[in-house]
Backbone of each chain as ProteinMPNN parsed JSONL, in Angstrom:
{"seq_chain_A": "XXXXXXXXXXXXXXXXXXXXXXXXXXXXXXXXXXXXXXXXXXXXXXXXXXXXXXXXXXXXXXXXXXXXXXXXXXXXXXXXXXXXXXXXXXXXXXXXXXXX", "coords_chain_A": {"N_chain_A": [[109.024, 17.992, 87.668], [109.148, 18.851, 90.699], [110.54, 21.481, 92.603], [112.033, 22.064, 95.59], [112.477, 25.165, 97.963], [114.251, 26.438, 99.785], [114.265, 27.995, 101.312], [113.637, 30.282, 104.15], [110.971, 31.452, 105.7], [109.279, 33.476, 108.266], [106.689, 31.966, 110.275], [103.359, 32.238, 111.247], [102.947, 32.88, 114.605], [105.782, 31.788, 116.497], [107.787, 29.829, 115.06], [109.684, 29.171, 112.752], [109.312, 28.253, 109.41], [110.318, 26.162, 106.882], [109.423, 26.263, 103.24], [110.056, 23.48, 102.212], [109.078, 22.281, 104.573], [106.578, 22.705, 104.677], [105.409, 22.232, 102.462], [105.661, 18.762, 102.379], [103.812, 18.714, 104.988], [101.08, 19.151, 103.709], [101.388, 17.144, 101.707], [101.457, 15.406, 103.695], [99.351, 14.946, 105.079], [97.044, 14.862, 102.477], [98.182, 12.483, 101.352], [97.317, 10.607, 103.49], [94.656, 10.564, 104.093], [94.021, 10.113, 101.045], [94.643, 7.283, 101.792], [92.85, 6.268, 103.596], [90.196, 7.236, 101.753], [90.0, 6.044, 98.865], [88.437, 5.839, 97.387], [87.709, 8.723, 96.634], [85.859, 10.939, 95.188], [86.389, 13.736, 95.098], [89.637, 15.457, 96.835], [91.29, 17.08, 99.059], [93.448, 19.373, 100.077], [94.501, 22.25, 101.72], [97.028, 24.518, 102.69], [95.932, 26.76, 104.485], [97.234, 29.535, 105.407], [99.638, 29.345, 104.406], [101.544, 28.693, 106.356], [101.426, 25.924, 107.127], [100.359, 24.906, 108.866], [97.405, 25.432, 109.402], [94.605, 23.939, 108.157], [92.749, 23.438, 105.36], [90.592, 20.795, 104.302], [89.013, 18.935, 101.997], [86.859, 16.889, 101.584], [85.092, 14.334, 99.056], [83.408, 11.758, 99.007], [81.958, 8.093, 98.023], [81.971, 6.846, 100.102], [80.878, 8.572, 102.415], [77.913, 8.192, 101.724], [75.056, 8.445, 103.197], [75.558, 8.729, 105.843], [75.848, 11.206, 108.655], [76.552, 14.17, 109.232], [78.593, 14.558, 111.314], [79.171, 12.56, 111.616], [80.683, 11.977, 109.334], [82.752, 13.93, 109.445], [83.954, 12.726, 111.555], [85.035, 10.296, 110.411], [87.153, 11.836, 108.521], [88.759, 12.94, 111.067], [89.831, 10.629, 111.934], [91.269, 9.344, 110.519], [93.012, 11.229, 110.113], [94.269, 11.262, 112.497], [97.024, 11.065, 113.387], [99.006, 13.381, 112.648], [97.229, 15.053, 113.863], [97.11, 14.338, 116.733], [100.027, 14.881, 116.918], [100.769, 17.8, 116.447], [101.379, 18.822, 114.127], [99.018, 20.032, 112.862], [97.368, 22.629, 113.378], [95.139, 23.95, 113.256], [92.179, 23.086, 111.681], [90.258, 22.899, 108.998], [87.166, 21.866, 107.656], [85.244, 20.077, 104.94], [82.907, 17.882, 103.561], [80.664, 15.739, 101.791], [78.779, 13.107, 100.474], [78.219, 11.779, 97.89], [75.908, 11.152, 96.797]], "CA_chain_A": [[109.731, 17.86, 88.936], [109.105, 20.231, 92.295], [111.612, 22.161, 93.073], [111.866, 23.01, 96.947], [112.767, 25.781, 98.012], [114.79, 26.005, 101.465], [113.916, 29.617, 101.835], [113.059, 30.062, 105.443], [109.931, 32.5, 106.151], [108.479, 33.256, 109.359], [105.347, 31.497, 109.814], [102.37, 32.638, 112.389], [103.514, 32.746, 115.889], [107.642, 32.051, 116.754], [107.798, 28.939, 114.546], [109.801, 29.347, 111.068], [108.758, 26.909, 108.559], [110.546, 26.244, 105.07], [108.16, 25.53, 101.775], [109.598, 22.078, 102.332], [108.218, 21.356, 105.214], [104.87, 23.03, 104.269], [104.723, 20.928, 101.195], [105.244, 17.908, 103.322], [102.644, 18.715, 105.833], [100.263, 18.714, 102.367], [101.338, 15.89, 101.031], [100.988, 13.68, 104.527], [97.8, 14.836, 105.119], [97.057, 14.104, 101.12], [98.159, 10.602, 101.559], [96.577, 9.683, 104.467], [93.463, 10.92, 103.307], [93.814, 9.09, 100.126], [94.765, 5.798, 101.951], [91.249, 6.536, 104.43], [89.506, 7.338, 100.848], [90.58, 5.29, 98.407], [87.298, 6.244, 96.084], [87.163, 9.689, 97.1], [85.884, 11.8, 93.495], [87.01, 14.912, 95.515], [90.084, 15.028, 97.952], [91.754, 18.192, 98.52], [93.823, 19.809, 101.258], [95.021, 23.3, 101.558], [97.309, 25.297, 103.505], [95.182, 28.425, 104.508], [97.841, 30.643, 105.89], [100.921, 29.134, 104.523], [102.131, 28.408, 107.756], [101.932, 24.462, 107.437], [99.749, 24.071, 110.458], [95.858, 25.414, 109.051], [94.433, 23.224, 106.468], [91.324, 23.875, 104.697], [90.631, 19.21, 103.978], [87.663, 18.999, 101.3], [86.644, 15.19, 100.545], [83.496, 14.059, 98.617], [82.709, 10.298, 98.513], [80.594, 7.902, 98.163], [82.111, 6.538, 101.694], [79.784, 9.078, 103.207], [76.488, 8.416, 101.292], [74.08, 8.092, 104.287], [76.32, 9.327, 107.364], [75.484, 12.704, 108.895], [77.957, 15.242, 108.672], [79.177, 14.876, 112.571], [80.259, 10.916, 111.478], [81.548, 12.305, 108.049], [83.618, 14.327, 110.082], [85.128, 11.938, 112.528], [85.669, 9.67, 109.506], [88.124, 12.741, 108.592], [89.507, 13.357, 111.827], [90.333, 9.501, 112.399], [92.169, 9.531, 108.996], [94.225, 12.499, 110.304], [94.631, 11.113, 113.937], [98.615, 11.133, 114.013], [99.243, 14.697, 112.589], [96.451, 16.026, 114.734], [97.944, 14.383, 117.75], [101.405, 14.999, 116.694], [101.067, 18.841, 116.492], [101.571, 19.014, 112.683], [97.609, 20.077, 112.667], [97.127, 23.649, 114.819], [93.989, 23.996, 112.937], [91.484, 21.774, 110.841], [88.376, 23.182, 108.85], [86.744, 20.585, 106.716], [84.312, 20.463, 104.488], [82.679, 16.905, 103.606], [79.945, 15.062, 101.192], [78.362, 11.739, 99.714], [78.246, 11.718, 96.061], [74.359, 10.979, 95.98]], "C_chain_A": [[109.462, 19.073, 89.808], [110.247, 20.318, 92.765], [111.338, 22.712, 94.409], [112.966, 23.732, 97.009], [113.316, 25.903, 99.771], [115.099, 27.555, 101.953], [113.028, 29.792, 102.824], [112.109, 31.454, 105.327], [109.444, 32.576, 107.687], [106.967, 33.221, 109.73], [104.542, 32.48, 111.028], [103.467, 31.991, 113.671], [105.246, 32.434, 115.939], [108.19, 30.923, 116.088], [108.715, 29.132, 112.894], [110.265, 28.227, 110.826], [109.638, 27.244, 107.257], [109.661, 25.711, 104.455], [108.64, 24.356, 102.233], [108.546, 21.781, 103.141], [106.801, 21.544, 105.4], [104.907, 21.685, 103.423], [104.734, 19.703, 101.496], [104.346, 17.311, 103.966], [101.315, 18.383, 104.942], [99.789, 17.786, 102.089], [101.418, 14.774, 101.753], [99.869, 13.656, 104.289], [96.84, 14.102, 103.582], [97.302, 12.544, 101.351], [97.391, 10.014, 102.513], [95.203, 9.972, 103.658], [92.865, 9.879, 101.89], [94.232, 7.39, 100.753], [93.202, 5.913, 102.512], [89.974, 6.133, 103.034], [89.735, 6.623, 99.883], [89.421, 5.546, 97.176], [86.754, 7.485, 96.278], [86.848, 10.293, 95.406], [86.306, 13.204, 94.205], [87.922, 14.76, 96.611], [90.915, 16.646, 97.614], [92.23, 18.685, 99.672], [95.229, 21.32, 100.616], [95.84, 24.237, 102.807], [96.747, 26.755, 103.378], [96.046, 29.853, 104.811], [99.419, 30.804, 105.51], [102.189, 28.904, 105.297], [102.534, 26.923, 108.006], [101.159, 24.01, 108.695], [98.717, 24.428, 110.086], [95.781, 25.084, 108.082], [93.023, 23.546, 106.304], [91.218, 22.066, 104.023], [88.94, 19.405, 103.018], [87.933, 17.735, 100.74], [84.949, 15.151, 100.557], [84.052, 12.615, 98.022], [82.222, 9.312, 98.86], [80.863, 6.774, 99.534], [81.091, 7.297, 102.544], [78.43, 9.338, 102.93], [76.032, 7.45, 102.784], [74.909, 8.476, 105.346], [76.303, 10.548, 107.436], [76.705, 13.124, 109.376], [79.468, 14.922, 110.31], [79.989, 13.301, 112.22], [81.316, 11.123, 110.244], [82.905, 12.687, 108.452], [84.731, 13.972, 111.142], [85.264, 10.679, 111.631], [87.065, 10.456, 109.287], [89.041, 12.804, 109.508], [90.224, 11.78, 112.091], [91.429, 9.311, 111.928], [93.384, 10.465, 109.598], [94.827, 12.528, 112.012], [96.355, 11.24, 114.483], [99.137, 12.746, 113.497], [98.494, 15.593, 113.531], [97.173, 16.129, 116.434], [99.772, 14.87, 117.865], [101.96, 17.028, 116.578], [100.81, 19.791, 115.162], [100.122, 20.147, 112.638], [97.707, 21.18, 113.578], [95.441, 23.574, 114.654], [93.149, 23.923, 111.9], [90.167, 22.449, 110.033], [88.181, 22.452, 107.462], [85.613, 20.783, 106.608], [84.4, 18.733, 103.89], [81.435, 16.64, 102.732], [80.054, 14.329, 100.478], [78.581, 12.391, 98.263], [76.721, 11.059, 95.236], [73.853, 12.44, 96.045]], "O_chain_A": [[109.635, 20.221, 89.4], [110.912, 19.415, 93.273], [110.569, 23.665, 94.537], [114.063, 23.464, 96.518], [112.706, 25.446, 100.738], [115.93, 28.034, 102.724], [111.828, 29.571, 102.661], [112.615, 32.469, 104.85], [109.247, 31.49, 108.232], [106.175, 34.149, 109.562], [105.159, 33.367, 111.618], [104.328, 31.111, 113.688], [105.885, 33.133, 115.153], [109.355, 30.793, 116.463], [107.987, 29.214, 111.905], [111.056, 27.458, 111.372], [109.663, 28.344, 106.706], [109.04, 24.751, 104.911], [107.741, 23.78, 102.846], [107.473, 21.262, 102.833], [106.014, 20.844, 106.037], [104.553, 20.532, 103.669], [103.788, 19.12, 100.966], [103.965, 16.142, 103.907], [100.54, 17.502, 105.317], [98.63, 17.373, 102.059], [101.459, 13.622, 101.321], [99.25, 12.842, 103.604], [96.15, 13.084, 103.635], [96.455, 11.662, 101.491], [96.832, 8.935, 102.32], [94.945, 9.44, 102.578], [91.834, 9.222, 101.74], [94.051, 6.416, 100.023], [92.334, 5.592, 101.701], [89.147, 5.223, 103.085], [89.364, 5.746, 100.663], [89.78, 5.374, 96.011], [85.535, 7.624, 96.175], [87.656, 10.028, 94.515], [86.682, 13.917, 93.274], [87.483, 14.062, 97.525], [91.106, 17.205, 96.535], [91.429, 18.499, 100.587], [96.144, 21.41, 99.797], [95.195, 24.598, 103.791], [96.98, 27.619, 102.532], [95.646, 30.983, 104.53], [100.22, 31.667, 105.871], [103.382, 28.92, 104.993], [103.476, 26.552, 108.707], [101.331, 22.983, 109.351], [98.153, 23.37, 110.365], [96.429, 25.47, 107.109], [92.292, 23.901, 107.229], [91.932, 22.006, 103.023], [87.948, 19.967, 103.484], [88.745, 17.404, 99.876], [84.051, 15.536, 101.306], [84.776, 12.369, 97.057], [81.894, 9.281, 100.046], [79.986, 5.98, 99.875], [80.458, 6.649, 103.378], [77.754, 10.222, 103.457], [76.417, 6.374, 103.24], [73.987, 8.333, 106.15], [76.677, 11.201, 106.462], [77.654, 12.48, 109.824], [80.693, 15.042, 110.294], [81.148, 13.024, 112.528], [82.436, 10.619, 110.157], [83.945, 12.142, 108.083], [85.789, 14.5, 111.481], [85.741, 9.774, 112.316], [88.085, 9.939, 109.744], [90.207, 12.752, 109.115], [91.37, 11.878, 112.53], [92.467, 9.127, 112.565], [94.58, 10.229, 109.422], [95.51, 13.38, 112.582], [96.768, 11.443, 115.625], [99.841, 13.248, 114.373], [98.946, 16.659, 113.948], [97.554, 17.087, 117.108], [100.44, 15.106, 118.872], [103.116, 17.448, 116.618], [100.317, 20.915, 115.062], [100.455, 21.277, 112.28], [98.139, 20.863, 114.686], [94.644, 23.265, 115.539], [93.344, 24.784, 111.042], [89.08, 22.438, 110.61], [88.9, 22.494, 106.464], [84.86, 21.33, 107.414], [85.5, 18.203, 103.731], [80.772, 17.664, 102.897], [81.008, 14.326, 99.699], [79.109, 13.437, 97.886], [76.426, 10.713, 94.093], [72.761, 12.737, 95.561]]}, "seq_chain_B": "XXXXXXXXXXXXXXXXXXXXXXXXXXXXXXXXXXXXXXXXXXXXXXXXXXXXXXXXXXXXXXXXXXXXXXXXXXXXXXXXXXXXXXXXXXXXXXXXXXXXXXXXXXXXXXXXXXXXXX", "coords_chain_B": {"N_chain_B": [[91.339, 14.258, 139.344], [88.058, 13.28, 137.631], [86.518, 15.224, 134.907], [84.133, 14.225, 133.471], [81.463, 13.271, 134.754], [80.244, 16.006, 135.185], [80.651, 17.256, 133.052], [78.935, 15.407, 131.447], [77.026, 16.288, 132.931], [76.299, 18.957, 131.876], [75.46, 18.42, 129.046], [73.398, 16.788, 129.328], [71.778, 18.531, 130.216], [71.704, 21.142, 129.374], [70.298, 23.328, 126.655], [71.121, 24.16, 124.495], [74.807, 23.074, 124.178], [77.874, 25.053, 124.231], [81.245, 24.068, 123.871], [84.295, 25.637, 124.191], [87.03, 27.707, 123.859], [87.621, 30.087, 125.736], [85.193, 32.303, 126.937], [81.783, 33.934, 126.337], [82.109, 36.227, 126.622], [84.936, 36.922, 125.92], [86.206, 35.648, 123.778], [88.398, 33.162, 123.023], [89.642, 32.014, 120.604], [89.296, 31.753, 117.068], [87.865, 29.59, 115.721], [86.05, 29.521, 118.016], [84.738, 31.348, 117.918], [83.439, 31.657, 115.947], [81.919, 29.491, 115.894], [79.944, 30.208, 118.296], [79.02, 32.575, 117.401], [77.234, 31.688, 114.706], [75.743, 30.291, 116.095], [74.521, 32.403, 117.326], [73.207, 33.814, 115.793], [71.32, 32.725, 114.838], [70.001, 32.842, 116.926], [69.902, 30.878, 119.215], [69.713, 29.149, 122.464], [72.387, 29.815, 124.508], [74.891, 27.734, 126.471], [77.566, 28.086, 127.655], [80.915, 26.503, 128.07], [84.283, 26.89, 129.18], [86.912, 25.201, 128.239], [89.429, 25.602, 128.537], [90.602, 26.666, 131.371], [91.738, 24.244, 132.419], [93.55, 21.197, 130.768], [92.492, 18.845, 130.991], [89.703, 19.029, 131.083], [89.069, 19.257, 128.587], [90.143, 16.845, 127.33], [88.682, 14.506, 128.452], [86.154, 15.494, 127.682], [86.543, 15.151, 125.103], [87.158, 12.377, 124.598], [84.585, 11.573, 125.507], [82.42, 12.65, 123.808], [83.966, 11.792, 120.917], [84.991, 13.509, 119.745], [87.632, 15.356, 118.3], [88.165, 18.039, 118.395], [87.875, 21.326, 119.259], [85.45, 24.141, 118.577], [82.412, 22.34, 120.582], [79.27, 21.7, 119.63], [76.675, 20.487, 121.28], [72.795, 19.974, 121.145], [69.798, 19.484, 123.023], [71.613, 17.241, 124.209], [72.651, 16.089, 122.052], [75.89, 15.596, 120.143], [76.309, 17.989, 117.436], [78.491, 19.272, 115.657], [81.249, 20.229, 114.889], [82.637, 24.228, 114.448], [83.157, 24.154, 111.634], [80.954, 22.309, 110.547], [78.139, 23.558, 111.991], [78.554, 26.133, 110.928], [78.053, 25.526, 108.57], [75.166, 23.839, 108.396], [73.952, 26.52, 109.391], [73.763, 28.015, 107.173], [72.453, 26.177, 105.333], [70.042, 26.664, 106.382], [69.365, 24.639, 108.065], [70.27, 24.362, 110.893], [68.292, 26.378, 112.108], [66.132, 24.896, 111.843], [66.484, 22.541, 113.014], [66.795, 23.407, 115.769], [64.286, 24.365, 116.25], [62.592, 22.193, 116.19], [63.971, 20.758, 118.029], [63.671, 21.991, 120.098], [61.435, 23.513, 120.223], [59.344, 25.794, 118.638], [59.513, 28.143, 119.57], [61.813, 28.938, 120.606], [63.598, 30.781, 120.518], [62.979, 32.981, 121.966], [64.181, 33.23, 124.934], [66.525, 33.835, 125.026], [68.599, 33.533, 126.207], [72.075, 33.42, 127.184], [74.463, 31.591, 128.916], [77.029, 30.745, 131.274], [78.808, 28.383, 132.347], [80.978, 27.199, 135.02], [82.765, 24.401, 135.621]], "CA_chain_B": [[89.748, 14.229, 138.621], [87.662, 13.666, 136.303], [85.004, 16.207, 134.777], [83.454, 13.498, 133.04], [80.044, 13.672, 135.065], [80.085, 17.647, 135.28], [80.555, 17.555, 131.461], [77.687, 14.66, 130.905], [75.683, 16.908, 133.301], [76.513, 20.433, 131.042], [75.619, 18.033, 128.087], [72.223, 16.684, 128.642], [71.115, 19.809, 131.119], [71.224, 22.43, 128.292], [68.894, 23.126, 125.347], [72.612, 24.158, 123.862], [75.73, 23.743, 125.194], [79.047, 25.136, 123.756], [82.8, 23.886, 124.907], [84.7, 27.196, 123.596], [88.361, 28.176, 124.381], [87.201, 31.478, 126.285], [83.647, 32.454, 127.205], [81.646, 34.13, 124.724], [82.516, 37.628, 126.614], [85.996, 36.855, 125.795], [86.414, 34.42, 123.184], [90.217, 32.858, 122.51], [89.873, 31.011, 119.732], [88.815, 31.826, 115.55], [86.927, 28.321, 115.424], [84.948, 29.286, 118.784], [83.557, 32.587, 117.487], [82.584, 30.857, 114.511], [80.433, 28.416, 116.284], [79.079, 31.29, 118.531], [78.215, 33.754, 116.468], [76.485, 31.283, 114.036], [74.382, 29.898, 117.268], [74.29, 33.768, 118.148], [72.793, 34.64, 114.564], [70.303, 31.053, 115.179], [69.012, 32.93, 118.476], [69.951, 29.26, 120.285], [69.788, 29.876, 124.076], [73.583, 28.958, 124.467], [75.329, 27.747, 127.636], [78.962, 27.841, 126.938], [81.464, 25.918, 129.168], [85.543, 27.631, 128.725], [87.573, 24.091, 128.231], [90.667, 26.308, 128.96], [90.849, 26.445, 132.721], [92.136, 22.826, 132.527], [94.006, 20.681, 129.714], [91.709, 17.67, 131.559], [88.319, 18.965, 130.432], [89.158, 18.814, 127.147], [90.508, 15.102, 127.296], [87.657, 14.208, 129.342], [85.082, 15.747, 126.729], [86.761, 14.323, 123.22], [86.801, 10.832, 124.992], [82.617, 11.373, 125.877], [82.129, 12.457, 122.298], [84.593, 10.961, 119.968], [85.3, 14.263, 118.424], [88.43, 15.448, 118.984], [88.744, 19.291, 118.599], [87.34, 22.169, 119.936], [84.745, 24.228, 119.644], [81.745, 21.004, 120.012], [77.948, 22.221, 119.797], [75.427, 19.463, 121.722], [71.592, 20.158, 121.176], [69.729, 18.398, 123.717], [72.488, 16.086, 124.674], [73.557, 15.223, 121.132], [76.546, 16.207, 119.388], [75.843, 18.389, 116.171], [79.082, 19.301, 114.924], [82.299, 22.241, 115.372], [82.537, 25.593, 114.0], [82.412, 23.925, 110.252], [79.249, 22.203, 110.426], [77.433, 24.523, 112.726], [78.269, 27.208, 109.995], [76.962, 24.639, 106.788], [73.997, 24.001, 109.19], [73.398, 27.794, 109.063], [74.066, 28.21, 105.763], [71.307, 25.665, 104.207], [68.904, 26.97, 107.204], [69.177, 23.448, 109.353], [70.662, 25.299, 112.188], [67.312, 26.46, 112.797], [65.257, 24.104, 111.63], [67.175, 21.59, 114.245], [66.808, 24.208, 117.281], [63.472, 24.498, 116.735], [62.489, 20.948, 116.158], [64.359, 20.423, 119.37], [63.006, 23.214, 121.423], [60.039, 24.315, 120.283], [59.319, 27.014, 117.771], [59.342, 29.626, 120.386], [62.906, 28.705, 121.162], [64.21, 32.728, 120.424], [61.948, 33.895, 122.966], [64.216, 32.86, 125.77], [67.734, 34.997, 124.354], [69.445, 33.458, 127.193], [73.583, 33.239, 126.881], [74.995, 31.413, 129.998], [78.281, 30.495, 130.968], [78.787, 27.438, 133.359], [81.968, 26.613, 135.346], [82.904, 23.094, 135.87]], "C_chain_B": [[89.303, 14.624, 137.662], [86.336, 14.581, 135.872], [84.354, 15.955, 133.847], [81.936, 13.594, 133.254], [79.513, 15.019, 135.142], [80.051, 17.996, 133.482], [79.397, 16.892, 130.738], [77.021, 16.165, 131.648], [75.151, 18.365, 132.233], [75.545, 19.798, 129.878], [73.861, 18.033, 128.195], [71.197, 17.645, 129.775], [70.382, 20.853, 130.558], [70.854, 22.088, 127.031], [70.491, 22.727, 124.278], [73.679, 24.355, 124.819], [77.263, 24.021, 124.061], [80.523, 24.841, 124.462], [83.431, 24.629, 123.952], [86.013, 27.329, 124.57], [87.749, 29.876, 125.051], [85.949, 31.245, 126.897], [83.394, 33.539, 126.338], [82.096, 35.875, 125.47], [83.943, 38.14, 126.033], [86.669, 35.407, 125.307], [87.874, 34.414, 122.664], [90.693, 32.5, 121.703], [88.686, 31.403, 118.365], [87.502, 30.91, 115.711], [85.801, 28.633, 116.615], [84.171, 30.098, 118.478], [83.29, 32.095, 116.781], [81.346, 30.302, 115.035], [79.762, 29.257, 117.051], [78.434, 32.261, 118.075], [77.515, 33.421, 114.927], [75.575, 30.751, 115.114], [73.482, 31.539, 117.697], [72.694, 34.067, 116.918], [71.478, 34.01, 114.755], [69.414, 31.492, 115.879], [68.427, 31.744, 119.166], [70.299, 30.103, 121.586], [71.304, 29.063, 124.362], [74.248, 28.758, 125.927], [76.89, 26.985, 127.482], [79.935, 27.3, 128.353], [83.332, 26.124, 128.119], [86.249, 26.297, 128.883], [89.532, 24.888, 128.864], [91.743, 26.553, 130.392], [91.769, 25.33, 132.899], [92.296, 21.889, 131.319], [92.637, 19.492, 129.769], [89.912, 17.157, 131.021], [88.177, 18.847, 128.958], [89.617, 17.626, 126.349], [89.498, 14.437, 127.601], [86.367, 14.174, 128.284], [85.338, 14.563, 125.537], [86.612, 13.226, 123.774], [85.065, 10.71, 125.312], [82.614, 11.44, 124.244], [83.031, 11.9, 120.848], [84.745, 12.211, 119.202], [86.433, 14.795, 119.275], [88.965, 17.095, 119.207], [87.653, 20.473, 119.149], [87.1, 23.12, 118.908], [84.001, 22.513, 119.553], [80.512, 22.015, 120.76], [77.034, 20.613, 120.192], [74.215, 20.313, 121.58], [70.814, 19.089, 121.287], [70.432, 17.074, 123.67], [73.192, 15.536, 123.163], [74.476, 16.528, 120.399], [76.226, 16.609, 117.621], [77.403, 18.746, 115.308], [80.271, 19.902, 115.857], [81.614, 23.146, 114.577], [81.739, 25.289, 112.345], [80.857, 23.731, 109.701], [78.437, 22.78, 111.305], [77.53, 25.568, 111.764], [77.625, 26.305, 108.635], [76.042, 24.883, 107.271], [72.97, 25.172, 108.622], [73.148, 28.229, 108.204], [72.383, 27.877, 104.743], [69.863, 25.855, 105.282], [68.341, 25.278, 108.342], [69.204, 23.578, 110.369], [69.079, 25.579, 112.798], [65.939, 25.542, 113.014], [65.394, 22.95, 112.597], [66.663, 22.118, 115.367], [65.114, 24.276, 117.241], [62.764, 23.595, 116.637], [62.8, 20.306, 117.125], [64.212, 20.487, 120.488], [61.962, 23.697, 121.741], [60.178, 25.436, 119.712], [59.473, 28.252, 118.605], [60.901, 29.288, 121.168], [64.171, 29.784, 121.256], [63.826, 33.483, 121.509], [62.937, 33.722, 124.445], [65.927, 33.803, 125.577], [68.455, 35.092, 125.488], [70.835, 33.029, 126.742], [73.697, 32.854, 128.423], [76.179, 30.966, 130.102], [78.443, 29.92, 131.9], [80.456, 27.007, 133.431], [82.394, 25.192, 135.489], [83.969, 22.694, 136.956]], "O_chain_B": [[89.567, 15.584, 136.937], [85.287, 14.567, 136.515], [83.853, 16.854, 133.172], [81.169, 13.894, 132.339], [78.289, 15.151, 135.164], [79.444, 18.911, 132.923], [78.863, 17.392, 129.747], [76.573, 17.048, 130.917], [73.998, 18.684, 131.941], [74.663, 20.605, 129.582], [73.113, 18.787, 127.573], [70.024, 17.366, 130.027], [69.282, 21.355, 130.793], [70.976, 21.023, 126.426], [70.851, 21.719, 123.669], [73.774, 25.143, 125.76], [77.583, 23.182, 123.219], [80.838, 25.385, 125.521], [83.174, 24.335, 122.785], [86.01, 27.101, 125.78], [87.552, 30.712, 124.169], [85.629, 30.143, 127.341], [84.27, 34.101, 125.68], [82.407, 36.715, 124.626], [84.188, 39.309, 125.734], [87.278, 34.515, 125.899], [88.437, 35.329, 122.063], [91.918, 32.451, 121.598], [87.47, 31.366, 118.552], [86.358, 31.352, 115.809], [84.684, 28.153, 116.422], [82.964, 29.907, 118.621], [82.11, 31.901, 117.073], [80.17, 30.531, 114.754], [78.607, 29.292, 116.627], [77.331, 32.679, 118.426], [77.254, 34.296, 114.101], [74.391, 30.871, 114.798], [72.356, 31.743, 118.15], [71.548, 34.404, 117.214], [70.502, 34.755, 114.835], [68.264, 31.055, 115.86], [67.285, 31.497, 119.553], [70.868, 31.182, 121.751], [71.342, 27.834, 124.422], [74.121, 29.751, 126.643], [77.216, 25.815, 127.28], [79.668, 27.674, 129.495], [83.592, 25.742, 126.978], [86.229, 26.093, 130.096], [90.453, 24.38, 129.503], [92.968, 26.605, 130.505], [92.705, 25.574, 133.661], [91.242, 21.678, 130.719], [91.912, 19.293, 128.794], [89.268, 16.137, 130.774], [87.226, 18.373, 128.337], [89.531, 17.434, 125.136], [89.338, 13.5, 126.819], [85.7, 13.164, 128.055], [84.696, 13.57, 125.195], [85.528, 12.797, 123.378], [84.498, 9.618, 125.292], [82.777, 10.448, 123.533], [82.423, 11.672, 119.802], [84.646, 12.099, 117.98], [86.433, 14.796, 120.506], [89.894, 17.406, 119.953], [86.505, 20.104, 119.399], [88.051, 23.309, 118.15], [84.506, 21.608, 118.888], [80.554, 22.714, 121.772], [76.847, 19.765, 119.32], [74.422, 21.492, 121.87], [70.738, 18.122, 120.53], [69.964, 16.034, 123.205], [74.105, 14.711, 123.141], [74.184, 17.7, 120.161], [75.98, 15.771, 116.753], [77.357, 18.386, 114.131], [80.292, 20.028, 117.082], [80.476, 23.061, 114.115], [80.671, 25.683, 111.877], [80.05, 24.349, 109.008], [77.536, 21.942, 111.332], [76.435, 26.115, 111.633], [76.723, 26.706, 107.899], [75.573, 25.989, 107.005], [71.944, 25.132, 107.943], [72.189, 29.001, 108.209], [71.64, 28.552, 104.03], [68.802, 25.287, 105.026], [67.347, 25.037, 109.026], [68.339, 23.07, 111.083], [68.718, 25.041, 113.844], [65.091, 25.488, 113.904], [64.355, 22.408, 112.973], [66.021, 21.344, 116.077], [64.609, 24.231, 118.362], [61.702, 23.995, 117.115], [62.165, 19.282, 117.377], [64.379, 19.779, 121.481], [61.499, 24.142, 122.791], [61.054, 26.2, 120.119], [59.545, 29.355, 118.063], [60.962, 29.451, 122.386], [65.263, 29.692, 121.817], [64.361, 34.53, 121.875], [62.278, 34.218, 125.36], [66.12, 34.524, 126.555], [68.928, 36.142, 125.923], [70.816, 32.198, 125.834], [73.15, 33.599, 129.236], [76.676, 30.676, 129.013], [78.302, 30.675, 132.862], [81.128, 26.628, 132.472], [81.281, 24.92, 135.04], [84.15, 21.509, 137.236]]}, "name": "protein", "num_of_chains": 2, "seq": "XXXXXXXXXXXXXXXXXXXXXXXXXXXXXXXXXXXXXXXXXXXXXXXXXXXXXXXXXXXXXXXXXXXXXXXXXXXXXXXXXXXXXXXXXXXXXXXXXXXXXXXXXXXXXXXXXXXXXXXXXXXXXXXXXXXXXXXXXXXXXXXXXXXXXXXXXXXXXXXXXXXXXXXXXXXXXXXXXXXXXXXXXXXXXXXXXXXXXXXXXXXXXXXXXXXXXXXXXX"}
């Protein structure tokens, strides 16, 4: 069981975030991702700053055997279209490959 | 208005063009130095356009290219990536192998940086 923690920190800029709603932000992005991927062999999303708003997104599969990196990538961003628009998302760096 | 045709024109005008929160004298944004100073490293002749001036140009753009964040690297007229893949690029040596496949091997020789208003 995960235990949250409702210990407020102050994140980057004037914003304070609790671990929940980091681990949240995680585990949308995580789901969507896995609904998008559904045969991903790598799926992986990281908060880089602990802030809840920069993710570090790493998927590998075989959805992107043959699509160059710029379509790989707006496969990704499509997937993540309501957090990105929604704010959740300040900033995105993704990393992407087939599985041939 | 829209800066739809001023943004096609930026697009298929320059060898490279960058859309960058700043200009590269005074860059605003992590993700834009990234993509500049891996084009910088490339010695791509870059012609950077500051999306910042106006929320509009940056609505305007992601609707031309279907990508939706900022920075975005075109070489001759096509979109190559952001910051991420412009640094892989660099990484496995495509970056150059692209620019000069695009430009012409003598595509260093020209070590022009420009910076176009819209």
């Amino acid at each position: 069981m995960r235990v949250y923690q409702f210990r407020h920190i102050r994140a980057r800029g004037s914003v304070a975030l609790g671990r929940y709603d980091r681990v949240v932000s995680v585990e949308r992005l995580q789901g969507l991702l896995q609904r998008e991927f559904p045969d991903a062999k790598q799926l992986e999303v990281v908060d880089r700053t602990g802030g809840g708003d920069h993710f570090q997104v790493t998927v590998a599969t075989p959805a992107f055997d043959g699509l160059s990196l710029v379509d790989q990538h707006k496969r990704v961003y499509n997937a993540l279209a309501g957090p990105l628009a929604d704010g959740t998302i300040h900033e995105l760096r993704i990393s992407t490959k087939g599985t041939t | 208005m829209s800066y739809s045709d001023k943004i096609k024109d930026v697009i298929t005008e320059s060898d490279v063009a960058l859309f960058m929160k700043g200009t590269p004298q005074f860059v605003m944004c992590g993700n834009s130095d990234r993509a500049l100073n891996a084009l910088r490293r490339a010695g791509a002749p870059v012609t950077a356009v500051d999306i910042l001036p106006d929320p509009s140009i940056r609505q305007d753009l992601s609707v031309l290219s279907g990508w939706p964040t900022i920075p975005q690297v075109f070489v001759k007229g096509e979109l190559i990536g952001g910051a991420d893949i412009v640094e892989e690029l660099e990484r496995t040596g495509e970056l150059e192998r692209t620019l000069a496949e695009k430009l012409g091997d003598g595509y260093r020789d020209s070590r022009t940086e420009s910076v176009v208003q819209l």
